[in-house]
Each structure stands twice: as structure tokens, then as C-alpha cells.
N, C-alpha and C positions, 0 to 999 in steps of 0.2 A: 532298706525300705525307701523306695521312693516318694520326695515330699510332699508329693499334688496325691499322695492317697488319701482317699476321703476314709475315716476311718468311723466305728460304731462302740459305743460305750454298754457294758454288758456290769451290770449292778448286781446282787442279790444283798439282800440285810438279814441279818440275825438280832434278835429285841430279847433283850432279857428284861420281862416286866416282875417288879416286886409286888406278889400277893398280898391282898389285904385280909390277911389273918389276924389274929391276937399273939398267937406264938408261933413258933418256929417250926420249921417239917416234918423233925424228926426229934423235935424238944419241946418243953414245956417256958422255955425262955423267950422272955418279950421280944418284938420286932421293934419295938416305940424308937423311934428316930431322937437323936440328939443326947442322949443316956452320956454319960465319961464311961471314958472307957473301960472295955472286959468286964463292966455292973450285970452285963447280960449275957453271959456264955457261962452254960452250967457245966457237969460235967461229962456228958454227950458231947457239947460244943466244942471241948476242945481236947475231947479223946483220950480220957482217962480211961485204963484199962479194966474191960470188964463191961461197961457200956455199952445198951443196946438200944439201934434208933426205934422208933415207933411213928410209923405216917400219919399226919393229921390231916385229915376226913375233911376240912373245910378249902386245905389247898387243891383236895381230887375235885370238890365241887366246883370249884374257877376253873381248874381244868374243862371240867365235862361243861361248863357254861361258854367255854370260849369255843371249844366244838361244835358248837349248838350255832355260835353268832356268828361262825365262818362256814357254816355246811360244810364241816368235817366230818371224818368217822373217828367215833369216839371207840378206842379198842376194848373190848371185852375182857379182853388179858393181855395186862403190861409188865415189862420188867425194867427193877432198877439194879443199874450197872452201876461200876467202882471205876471211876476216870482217877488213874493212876497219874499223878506227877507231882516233882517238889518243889513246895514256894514256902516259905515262914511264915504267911498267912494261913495255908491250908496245915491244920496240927496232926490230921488221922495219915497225911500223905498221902490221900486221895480224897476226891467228892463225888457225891453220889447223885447219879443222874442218869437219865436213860436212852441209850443207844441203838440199841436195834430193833426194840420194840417200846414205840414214844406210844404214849398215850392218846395223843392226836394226828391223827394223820391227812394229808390233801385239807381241801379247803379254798377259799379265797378270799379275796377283798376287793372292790369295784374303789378306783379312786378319781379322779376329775385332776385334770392338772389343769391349773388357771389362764387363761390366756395370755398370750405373752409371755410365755417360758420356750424353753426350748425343747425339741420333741423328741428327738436322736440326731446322735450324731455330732462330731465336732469339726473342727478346720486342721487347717495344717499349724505345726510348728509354729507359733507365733502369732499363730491368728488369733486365738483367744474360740473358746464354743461361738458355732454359728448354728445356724438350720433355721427351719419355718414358722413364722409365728401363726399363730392358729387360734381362733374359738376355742376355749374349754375342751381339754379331751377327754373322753372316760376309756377309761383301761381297764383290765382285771385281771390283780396282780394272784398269781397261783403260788401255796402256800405250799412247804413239802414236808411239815411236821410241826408239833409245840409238845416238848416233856418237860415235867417236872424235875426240878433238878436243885440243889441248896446251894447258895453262896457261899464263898469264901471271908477270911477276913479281912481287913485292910491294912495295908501298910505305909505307918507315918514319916515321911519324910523331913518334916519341919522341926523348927525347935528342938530338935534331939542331936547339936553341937555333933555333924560327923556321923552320927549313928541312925538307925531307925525301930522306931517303936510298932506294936504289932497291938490292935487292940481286936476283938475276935467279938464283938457285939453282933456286927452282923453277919458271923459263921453259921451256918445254918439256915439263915433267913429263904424263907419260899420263894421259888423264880420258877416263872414258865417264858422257858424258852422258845421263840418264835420265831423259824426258818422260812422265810420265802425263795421261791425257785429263782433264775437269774433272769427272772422278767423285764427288768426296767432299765433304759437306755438312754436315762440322762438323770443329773442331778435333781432337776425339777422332779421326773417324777417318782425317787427317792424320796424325798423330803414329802412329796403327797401324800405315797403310802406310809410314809410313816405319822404323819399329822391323822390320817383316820385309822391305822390302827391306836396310836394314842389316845384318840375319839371314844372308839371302840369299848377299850377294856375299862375305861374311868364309866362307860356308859353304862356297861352290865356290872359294872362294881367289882370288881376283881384287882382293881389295882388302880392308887389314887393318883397316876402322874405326873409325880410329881421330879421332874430333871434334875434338880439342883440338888437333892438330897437321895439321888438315885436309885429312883423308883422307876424309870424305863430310862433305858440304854440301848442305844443302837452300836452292832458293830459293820462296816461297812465293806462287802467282796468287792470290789475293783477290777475290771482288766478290760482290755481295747482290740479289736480286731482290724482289720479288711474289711471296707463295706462288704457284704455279701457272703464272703467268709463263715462254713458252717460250725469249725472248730473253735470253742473258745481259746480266747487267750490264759496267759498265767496272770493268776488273779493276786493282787496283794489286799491286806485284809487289815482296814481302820479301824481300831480298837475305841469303846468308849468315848462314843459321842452324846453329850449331853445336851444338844440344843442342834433346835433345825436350821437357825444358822451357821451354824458349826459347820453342820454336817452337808449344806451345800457348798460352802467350803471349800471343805475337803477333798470331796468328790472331784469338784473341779479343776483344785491343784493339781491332784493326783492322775486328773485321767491327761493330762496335759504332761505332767513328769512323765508320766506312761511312753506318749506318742513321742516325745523328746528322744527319749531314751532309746526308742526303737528303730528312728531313725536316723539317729547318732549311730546303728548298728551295735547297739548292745541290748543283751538279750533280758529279760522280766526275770527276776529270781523271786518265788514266793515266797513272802515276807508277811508278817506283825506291823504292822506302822502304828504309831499317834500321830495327831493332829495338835500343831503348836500353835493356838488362835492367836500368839502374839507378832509372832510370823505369818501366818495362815499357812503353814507348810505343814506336808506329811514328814516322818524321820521314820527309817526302818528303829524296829525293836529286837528283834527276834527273825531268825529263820519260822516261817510257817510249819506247823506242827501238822501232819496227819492223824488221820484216827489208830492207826497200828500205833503211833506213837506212844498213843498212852495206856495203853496195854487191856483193855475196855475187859470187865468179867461181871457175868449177874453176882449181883453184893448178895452172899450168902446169911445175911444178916435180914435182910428183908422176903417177907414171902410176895409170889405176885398182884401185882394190884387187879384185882376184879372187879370192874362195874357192870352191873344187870341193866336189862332193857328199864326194869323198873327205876331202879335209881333214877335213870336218865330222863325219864318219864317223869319223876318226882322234881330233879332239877329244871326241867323245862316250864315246870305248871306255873314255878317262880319266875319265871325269867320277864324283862318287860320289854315291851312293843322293840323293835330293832328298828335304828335310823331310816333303812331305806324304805322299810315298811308304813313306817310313819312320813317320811317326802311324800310315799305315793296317796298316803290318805288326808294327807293335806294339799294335796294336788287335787284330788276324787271330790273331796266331800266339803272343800273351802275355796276351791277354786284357784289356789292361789302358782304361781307358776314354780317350774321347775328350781331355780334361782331362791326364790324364796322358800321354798320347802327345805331346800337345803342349808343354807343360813340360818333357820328356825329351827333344825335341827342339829347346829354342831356342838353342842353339847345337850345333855339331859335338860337341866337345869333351864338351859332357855327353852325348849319344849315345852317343860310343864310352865312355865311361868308364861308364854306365849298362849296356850292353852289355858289354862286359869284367868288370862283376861278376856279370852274368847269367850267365856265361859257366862263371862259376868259384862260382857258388852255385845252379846250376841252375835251369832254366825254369820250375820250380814253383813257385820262390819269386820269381816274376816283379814281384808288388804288393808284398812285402816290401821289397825293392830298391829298389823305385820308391818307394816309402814313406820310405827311408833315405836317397835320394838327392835328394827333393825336400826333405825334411824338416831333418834333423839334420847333414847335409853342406853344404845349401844355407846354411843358416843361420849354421853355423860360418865358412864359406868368404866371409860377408857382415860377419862380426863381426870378421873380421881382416882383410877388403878385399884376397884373395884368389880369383883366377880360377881354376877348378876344374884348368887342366892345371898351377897351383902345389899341390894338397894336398898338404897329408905326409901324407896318408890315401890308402893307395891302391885301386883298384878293387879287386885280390882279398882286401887285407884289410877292406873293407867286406864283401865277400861271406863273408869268415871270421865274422863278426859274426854276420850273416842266418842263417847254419846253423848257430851254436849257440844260437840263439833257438829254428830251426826242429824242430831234435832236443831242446829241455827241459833243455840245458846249463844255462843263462843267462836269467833271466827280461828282458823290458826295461827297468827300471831297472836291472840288473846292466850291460846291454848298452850303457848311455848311458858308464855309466863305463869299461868296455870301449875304445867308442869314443874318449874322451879320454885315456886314457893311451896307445892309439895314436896318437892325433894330435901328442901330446907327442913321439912318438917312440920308447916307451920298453916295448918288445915287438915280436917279428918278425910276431905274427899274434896272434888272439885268445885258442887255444888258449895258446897263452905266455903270455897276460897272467893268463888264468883261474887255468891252475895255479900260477905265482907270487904269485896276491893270494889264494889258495884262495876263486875264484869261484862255485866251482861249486856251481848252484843242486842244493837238497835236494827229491828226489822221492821219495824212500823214504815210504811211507804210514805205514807203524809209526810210523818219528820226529814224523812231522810232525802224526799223532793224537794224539803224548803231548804233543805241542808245544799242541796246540788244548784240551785236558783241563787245562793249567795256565793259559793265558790265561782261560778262560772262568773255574775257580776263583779267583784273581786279580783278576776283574772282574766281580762280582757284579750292582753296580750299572749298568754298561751292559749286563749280559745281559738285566735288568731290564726296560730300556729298550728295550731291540731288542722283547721280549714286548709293550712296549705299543705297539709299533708306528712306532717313532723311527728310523727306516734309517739315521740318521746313527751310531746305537749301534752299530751291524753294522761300519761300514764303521772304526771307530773299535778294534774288537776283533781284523779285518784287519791293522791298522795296526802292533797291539801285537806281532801274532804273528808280521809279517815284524821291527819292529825288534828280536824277541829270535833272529832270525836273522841279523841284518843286510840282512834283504834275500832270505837265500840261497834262505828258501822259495820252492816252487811257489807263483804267487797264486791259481790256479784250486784247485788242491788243498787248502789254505788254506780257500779261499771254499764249495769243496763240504763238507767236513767242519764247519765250522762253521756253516750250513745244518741240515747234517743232525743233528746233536745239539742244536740250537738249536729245531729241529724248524723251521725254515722252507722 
């Protein structure tokens, strides 16, 4: 292959998210995270003879909920298969999961990839990805299935001098698997859709997101064509990505090992990989397994799963407002832009808390709010590696904050400090803190004329200045007049009075 061909990256992801159940799929045994080992594998879990699974009704509901949040079709009648293959984790020598009739089918997901990423496409050999930087793009990534299906157990390789220990806690544990089509053509927007399907399932409650203790997993399809090119390439397939750093990464090593390799003249053999973050390299694992391979049969142990239009009816009446529904109604009915609906929407949690200040500082100060809540909340709540449903700031006394800015109490830098000694704790609301620190900004025009008549006297030399034209003079004379208030002056009033005797 010649090496001026511009070539195209073709992605598809597979998400194994863990449902938020109490127990297990097809067991009455905890899911609870962090247990010693085998405390939670009863004897379903590890296939003791005689044993019969039984489906738990709360993991078809996150099914049929995730259906709903992707405009899927939820199937009326599903079957669970027996994925046939041997590992010392899995003890029945098969898991059960469903193959040719998933429970959800089609679907999608609208995702934005941020500016400044790359769109499609990569360079030559050596060049490292290039392509068009761009404005935010929106995409819609098409979904080709989500089944049910139970984990395995894990296998410890540490500490065990030479050997490996097998602890089966989380055999069984609920997973809905989550197939997307091979939609997406670059790392970036990889890592988009997976950042709002993550969004997504923590939002409808079906699974707490948690990476680090392997509650969503991505694994990642790979492979590189010919610009223009309608056949795809041979895809290799990154196993077990837990972070979205990772996993652009990854993608990027790999789709570059790709192009290398191809036109070095050696040909793609479909492969297993991991991702070694210490290297940042992909390493084959395994030959890539097909679906013949593992010999797929309906598990004669289970009958088929049947959801009525009613169920689905009944899961829906529960379900709450969906992100993009909620951007457009905070775009409609607050005014506020596109950018911001979406930021105040990436998680639940900031929605309602954004909301519940709106709530209690009124609609008008709708961008205020959104202002304080992207801004000086988000920031603070980043600086002490805090999740916004931890603040000690709460939604109505942010909104106590907002409206005394909005009524001339409190200018914004009175308002920053405001803020922090709320957050410290240490006032029931702003009006408390105001009156206790005598906050309260000075609007009186008399004062604040006789206040500007002694700066300007005082400061002959920047008035001077300001005359011949120096704005930084001005802003300097500004400066004096609040720090002989502490601050407490109005700045606008301030700024118009000394204008206006300044004659500018």
C-alpha cells in the first residue's frame, strides 16, 4: 500500500454496563462491590448440579428503560442463549446471554464531539492523526442491539506466588450489553459516545458508572481502510477499557499500528488486544473469536422472556425527563443557549440542583444561575474533588446569592465572597452573611459622588492620564474608589460618575 494514502478509521464499541440491582440475574446473591472473595456466589453462581437460574424482573426493567432512552424496539419475545466456552472463571462452562433475539434492538445516540478534536481520518505512517479542526460536531451514533447477559468471575493474578486465584463474586452479576454499528471515525468521537452513553444509563438509573470498580466497560472494534473505500477493513478488537483516557489512547496507537503494518505490506489478522497504559500500547491477546465459535444454543433452562406493550407502558410512566428533552426545554422556556443546556444537563444531578435554584431565584435570573452553576460551583466542586450532590453549598442558597446581585445588594466580587463563606459553612443564607460582614453594597448616589470627588482629588496624576487617553488610568481610579469602600461600592455607578466628571 502506497504511503501518501490518506486513510479512514472505522470504530464500533461494545459497553458492558453493570445493572443496578440488589442481586444477581439469575441468583439471589449480592452484587455489593468490594465483598472477599466467593462471600457472594451461591450455588447457581458456581454451578452446582441440579441448579436452576431464575430471571430477576428488575434487570428486564433497565433493559426496557434503556430501550425507551435510545428509541429502540423493545422485543416482545426474547431468547436466552448458552455462549459456550472455557475460562476458570466461568464454572457452568458457559454464560448465558442472548444472541439472536436481544431484547433491544436499533436505536441511537446523538453525541457533540468538542472542537478541536479530530473528525476522520488520519496521516501517513509517521505523521501522527491529522484532519480539520472544526466547531462542535453533532453525530448520531446508530446502536445495533443491548441483551442481557451475566458476567463472569475474575481471575487473580497477584499475590498468589506463580498461581492464580479465582474468586466468582461477580458470576452472575447483570450486564446489558451495548453494541453500536461501526459508526465513528476517529478516537475523539469514540470517547464522545461513550462519555454520553455513560451520561445516559447513570441518568435513567440503571447503572452507577462507576469505571474503576467495573461498572461500564468498553470494548473497542478497530480497523482502517482507503479513503473512500466501501469494504471495511479486518478489525481488531480492545478489550477492557476503563477510562476515556484510556481508550483514546488506545484507539490511536492502534489505528496507527494498523496503517504501519499495512503498509509495511503485511496483512491485519483479527485479533483480542489489551491496552498496556504503561506503554500506551495495544498487545495481541488472543486470535478473535466468531459467533460459530462458541457454539451459541437457546439455554433450555430458561423460558422466553415476554414484555407486554403494558409493562412497557408501566416502565415508561417512571422514567424521567431525557437530557435532550430537557436542553430543548431549557433552551424554550429559560432562554438559555444551546452550550449551556447542555453543560446543565450532563449529569442529573446538576439538572436538578440547577433547577431547584432556578426554582427559588426565579426564571428571570435563569443565565445568572447558569452562570454560577457552571462557573464558580463547578470549579469549586473540581478543586475539592467533590460531586455536586456532596456541596455544602446548596441550591437555594446559591439562588440566595443570584438575588442579591440581582436587586444591587451585593456587587460580584462581594458575591464571590459571599459564596465562600457559605461554603465554609458559616451563614444560613446570604442575607446572614451580608448583614454579619456589613456586605452590603453602597448605592446611595450622594455617598458614592463624594466618594468619586475625593479619588479624583487624590489622583491628579491618573486623571491626567485618563485625559490623554490612557484607559488603563480610568480603570486604575475605579480601583481606588472601590478599595476605599472595600469593595462595597456599586461598580457601574462608580464607573458612570466618574465618566461623567471626567467628562468621558
Amino acid at each position: 500500500m502506497k504511503r501518501d494514502t490518506q486513510w479512514e478509521v472505522v470504530i464500533g464499541l461494545e459497553t458492558h454496563a453493570q445493572l443496578q440491582t440488589k442481586s444477581k440475574i439469575f441468583s439471589g446473591s449480592s452484587i455489593a462491590f468490594g465483598a472477599e472473595p466467593n462471600v457472594q456466589a451461591c450455588a447457581v453462581d458456581i454451578a452446582l448440579p441440579g441448579v436452576l437460574p431464575v430471571l430477576n424482573r428488575e434487570a428486564v426493567v433497565c433493559a426496557i428503560k434503556f430501550g425507551l432512552a435510545v428509541g429502540a424496539q423493545i422485543a416482545p419475545r426474547s431468547i436466552f442463549a448458552r455462549k459456550n466456552y472455557f475460562y476458570p472463571d466461568l464454572p457452568k462452562g458457559y454464560q448465558i446471554s442472548q444472541f439472536e433475539i436481544p431484547v433491544v434492538s436499533g436505536g441511537g445516540l446523538a453525541i457533540s464531539v468538542p472542537q478541536g478534536d479530530f473528525l476522520r481520518g488520519v496521516g501517513n505512517a509517521g505523521d501522527g492523526p491529522k484532519g480539520v479542526q472544526s466547531q462542535a460536531t453533532e453525530k448520531y451514533v446508530h446502536l445495533t442491539r443491548a441483551h442481557l447477559e451475566e458476567d463472569a468471575g475474575k481471575s487473580l493474578h497477584e499475590d498468589f506466588h506463580g498461581r492464580t486465584g479465582i474468586d466468582l463474586n461477580r458470576a452472575g452479576t447483570p450486564l446489558l450489553e451495548i453494541v453500536t454499528e461501526p459508526d465513528m471515525r476517529s478516537s475523539a468521537e469514540a470517547v464522545a459516545y461513550a462519555k454520553a452513553l455513560h451520561a445516559l444509563v447513570q441518568w435513567i438509573g440503571i447503572c452507577d458508572g462507576n469505571m474503576q470498580e467495573g461498572s461500564f466497560r468498553c470494548d473497542a472494534n478497530v480497523s482502517v481502510r482507503p479513503m473512500n473505500q466501501k469494504e471495511f477493513g479486518t478489525r481488531r478488537e480492545i478489550k477492557n477499557l476503563n477510562s476515556f483516557r484510556f481508550m483514546q489512547q488506545a484507539i490511536d496507537f492502534e489505528v496507527q499500528w494498523q496503517i504501519n503494518e499495512i503498509e509495511e505490506g503485511r496483512a491485519i489478522q483479527q485479533a483480542t488486544v489489551l491496552f498496556d497504559p504503561d506503554t500506551g500500547e495495544t498487545r495481541s491477546m488472543r486470535s478473535k473469536e466468531d459467533a460459530h465459535d462458541y457454539r451459541y444454543f437457546p439455554d433450555p433452562d430458561l423460558l422466553p422472556l415476554e414484555i407486554t406493550a403494558d409493562w412497557i407502558a408501566e416502565v415508561k410512566s417512571g422514567m424521567p425527563e431525557l437530557p435532550q428533552a430537557m436542553q430543548q426545554r431549557f433552551q424554550t422556556e429559560f432562554g438559555l443557549s444551546s452550550y449551556d443546556a447542555a453543560t446543565l444537563t450532563a449529569s442529573r444531578e446538576m439538572a436538578a440542583y440547577f433547577e431547584t435554584a432556578l426554582d427559588s431565584a426565579g426564571k428571570e435570573n435563569a443565565k445568572p444561575v447558569a452562570n454560577w452553576v457552571m462557573g464558580e460551583l463547578s470549579a469549586r466542586l473540581n478543586k475539592d474533588g467533590l460531586e455536586i450532590a456532596a456541596a455544602p453549598l446548596s441550591a437555594q442558597q446559591l439562588a440566595s446569592i443570584v438575588r442579591r446581585i440581582a436587586d444591587n445588594t451585593i456587587s460580584n466580587k462581594i458575591a464571590k465572597d459571599v459564596f465562600e463563606t457559605l461554603w465554609a459553612g458559616d451563614g444560613k443564607d446570604a442575607d446572614a452573611v451580608i448583614e454579619a460582614k456589613g456586605w452590603k453594597q453602597i448605592t446611595d448616589t450622594g455617598a458614592i459622588e463624594a466618594l468619586v470627588d475625593e479619588v479624583i482629588a487624590a489622583n491628579q496624576k491618573s486623571v491626567e492620564e485618563y485625559r490623554a487617553g490612557k484607559e488603563k488610568a480610568f480603570n486604575a481610579l475605579v480601583g481606588q474608589a472601590m478599595k476605599a469602600t472595600r469593595g462595597k461600592a456599586n461598580p457601574q455607578q462608580v464607573t458612570d460618575l466618574l465618566k461623567k466628571k471626567l467628562g468621558g
